[in-house]
Structure formats: C-alpha cells, structure tokens
VOTOR-837912 format. One record per atom (N, C-alpha, C, CB): residue in one letter; x, y, z. Coordinates in steps of 0.1 Angstrom, whole numbers, plus 5000, padded with zeros to 4 digits. Glycine has a CB too. Example, Ala and Ser with C-alpha at 12.3 -4.5 7.8 and 13.67 -1.06 7.14 Angstrom:
2
a513249435078a512349555078a513249675078a511349555090s512849785071s513749895071s512950005079s514149945057
// end
This chain:
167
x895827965664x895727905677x894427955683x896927935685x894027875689x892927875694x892627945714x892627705691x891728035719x891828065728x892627925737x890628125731x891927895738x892427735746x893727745748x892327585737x894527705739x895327685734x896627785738x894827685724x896027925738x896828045743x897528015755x896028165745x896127985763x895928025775x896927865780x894228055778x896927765772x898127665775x899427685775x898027575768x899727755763x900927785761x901627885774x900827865746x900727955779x901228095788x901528025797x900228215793x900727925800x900727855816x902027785818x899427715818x902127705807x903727625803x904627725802x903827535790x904527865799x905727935792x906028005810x905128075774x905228065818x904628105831x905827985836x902628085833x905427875839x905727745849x907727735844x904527555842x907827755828x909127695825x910327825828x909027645808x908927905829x910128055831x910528025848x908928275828x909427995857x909927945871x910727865873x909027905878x910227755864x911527625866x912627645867x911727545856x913327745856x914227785851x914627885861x914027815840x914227975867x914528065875x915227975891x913228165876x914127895893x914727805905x915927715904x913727725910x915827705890x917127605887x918727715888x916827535869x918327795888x919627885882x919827945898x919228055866x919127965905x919028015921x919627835929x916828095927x919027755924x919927625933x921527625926x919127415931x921427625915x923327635910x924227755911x923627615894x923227875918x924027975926x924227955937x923528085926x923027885944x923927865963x924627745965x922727865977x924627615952x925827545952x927127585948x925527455947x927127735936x928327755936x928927845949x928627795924x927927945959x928228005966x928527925980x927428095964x928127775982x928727735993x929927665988x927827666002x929727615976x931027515975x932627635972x930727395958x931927775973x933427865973x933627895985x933528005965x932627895993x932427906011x933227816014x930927876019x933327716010x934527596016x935627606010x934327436013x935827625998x937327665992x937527796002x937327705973x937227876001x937427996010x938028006022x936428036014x937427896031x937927866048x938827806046x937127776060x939327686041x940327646036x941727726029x939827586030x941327816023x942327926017x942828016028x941528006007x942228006042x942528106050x943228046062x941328166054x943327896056x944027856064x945627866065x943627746064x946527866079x947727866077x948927786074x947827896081x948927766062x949627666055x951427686059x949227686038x951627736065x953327756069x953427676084x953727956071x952327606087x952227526097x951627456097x952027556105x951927266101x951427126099x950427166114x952826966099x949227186113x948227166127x947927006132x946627236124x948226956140x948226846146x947826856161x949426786143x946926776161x946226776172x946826606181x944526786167x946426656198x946626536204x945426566218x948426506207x945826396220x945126366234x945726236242x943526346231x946426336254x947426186260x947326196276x949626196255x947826096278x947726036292x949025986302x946725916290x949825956306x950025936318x950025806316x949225996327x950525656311x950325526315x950825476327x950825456307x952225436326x953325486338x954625546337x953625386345x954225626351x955325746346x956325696344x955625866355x957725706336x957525816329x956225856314x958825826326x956525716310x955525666297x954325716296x955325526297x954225806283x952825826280x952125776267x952725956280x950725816266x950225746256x948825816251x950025606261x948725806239x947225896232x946525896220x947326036232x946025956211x945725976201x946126116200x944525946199x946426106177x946526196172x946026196164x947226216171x945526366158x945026366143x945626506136x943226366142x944626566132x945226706122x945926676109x946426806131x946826696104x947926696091x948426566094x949326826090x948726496109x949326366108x948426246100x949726316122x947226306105x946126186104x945826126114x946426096097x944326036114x944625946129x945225876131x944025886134x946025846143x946925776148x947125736158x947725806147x948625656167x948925686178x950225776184x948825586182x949525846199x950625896205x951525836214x950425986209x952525846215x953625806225x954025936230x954825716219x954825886240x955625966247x956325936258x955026036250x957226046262x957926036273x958526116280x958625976273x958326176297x958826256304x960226246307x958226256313x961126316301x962226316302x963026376316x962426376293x962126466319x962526586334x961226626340x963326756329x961126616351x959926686356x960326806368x958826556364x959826936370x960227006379x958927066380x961327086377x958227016396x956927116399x956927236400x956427096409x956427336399x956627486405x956727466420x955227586402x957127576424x957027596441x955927676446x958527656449x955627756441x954327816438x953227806434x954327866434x951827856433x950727796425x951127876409x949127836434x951428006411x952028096398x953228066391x952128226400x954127956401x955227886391x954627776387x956627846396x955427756371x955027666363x956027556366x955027706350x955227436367x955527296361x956227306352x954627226357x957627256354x958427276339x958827126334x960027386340x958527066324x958726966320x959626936305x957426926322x960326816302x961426806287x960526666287x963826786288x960426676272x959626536273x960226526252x957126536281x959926376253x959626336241x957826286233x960626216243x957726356224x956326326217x956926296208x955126416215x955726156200x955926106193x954626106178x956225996200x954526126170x952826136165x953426026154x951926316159x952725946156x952025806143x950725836141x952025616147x951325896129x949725936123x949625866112x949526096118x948325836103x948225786092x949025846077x946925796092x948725956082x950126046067x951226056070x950026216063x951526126083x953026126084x953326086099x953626276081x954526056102x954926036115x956026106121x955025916116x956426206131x957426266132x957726266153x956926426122x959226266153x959126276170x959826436172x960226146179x959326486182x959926636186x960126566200x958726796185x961426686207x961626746224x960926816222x962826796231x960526846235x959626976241x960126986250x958226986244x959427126253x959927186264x958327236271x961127316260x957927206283x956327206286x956827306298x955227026290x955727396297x955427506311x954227456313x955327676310x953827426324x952327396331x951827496339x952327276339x951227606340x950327616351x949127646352x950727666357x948127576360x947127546365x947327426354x946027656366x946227426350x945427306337x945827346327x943727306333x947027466324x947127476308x948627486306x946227606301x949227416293x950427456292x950727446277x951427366299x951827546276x952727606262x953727496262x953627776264x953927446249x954727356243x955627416231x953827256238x956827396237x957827456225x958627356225x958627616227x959427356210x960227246209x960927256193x959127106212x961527106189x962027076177x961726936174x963427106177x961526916158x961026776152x962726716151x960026786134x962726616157x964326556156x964226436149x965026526170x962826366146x963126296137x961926266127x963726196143x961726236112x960426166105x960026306099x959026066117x958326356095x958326446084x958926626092x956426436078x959426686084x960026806086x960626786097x959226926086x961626726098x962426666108x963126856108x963626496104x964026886118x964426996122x963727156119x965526976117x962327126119x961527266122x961027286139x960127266112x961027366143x960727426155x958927316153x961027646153x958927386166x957327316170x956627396179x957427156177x955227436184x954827516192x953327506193x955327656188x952227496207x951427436211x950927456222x951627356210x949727426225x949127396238x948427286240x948327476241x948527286254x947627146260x946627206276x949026976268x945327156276x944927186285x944226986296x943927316279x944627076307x944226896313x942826916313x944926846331x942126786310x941126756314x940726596317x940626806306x939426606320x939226436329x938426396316x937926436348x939126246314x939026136304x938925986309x940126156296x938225916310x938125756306x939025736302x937325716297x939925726289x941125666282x942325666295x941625766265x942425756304x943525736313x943025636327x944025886318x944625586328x944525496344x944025566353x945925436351x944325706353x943625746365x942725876363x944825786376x942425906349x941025976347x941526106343x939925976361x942726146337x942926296340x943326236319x944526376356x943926326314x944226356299x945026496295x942826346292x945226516288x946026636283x945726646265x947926606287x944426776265x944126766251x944526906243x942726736249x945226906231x945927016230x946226976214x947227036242x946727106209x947727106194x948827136197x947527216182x949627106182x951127086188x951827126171x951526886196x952027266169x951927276154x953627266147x951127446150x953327226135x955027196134x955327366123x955426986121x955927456127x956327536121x956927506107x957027596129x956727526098x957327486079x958727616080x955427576060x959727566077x960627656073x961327766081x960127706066x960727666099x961627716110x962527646113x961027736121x963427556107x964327496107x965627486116x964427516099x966027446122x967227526131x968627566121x967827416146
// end
C-alpha cells in the first residue's frame, strides 16, 4: 500500500471508529429513557384505579362533567343527595351525593360522602355499582372557575377507587 492509500484507510478507519461510537451512545440514551418511562410507571400505585374528574352544578340537585384516569375519557354524572352548609367559615359543608364515571374502559357509580371547606374537599365513599363494585373510594376536589358551568364555578379533583378495600 501506497502512502496515499495509508493515509485513506486511517481517515475511514478514524471516521468508522466515530460512527460507531455515536451510534452505541444514541442506543444508550434510547435505552436509558425508554427505562425512564418503564420506571415512573413502575412507581406507580397500582392498588388504586386513579381517576380523575371535572363537574359542575347543572340543576341542583343534578350534576354533570368529564372523566379520565383508569376510566378513560368519558362522562360524569351526578347527584346531591344531602346538602348541609357549615355554620361557620371552619365548618365544613357536608354533602352525600351520588358520582357516576362513564369512562371509555370502565364505568362504575360510588356514594360519597363530601366535606367542603373553603374551595377544597375530601371525598370518601363506596363503588355500589359497575367495575370493582364494593371497594371503598377516596379523593379530592378543589372549586374552581370554568366555562363548561351555567354559572362559571366547577369542581376539579381525583376520586381513587381503592383495589381490595372491599366492604
């Protein structure tokens, strides 16, 4: 082989050794994010369906919203069964209501039992009818101002179905 010739070979051998190095560094940070997502997911808590909502107030008693999380998107219903204001600003609004979630995967209805006070409330309850019918249920909602309601107010919150709290 000819100087020439050397000096070709190095250049290509130089370039293929880089190629190769950058190739092996992109299929390390595709395997290191694609375990980054298996990862968060793995940390998630699977002993509980997370379902999310956002509802409104149509007329009282009747409510109405969207749902997503584990149900999927959907729609919400509902209904105020009992209402008791606080007498206080530090007593809670205590409310029994029925939620309903039609979701695209599953659809299930719980009672609740709602404490309100100020803008935010704790939701405890039971699925009485549709997926994991008789597990406990437990959640928050905070009010906020929305378009989708007649009169501009909303209630956006999770509402998680406990796995294997059964009564």
């Amino acid at each position: 082989m000819g100087p020439a010739r050397i000096g070709t070979v190095a250049r290509f051998t130089s370039f293929g050794t880089r190629a190769m190095a950058l190739t092996g560094a992109v299929v390390l940070l595709a395997l290191s994010v694609g375990t980054g997502v298996a990862s968060a997911d793995a940390h998630r808590n699977h002993s509980a369906a997370e379902n999310t909502f956002t509802k409104w107030i149509t007329t009282f008693p009747a409510m109405a919203g969207v749902v997503g999380g584990d149900v999927g998107a959907g729609a919400f219903v509902g209904e105020i069964l009992s209402y008791t204001p606080g007498n206080a600003p530090a007593d809670p609004t205590v409310i029994e209501a029925r939620y309903q979630f039609d979701g695209s995967r599953h659809s299930f209805t719980a009672l609740v039992h709602v404490e309100q006070t100020g803008l935010s409330a704790v939701v405890t309850g039971v699925v009485t009818e549709g997926w994991l019918r008789g597990n406990a249920v437990s959640g928050t909602y905070m009010q906020i101002a929305c378009a989708d309601s007649p009169n501009g107010t909303c209630f956006r919150g999770a509402l998680d179905v406990l796995r294997g709290a059964a009564d």
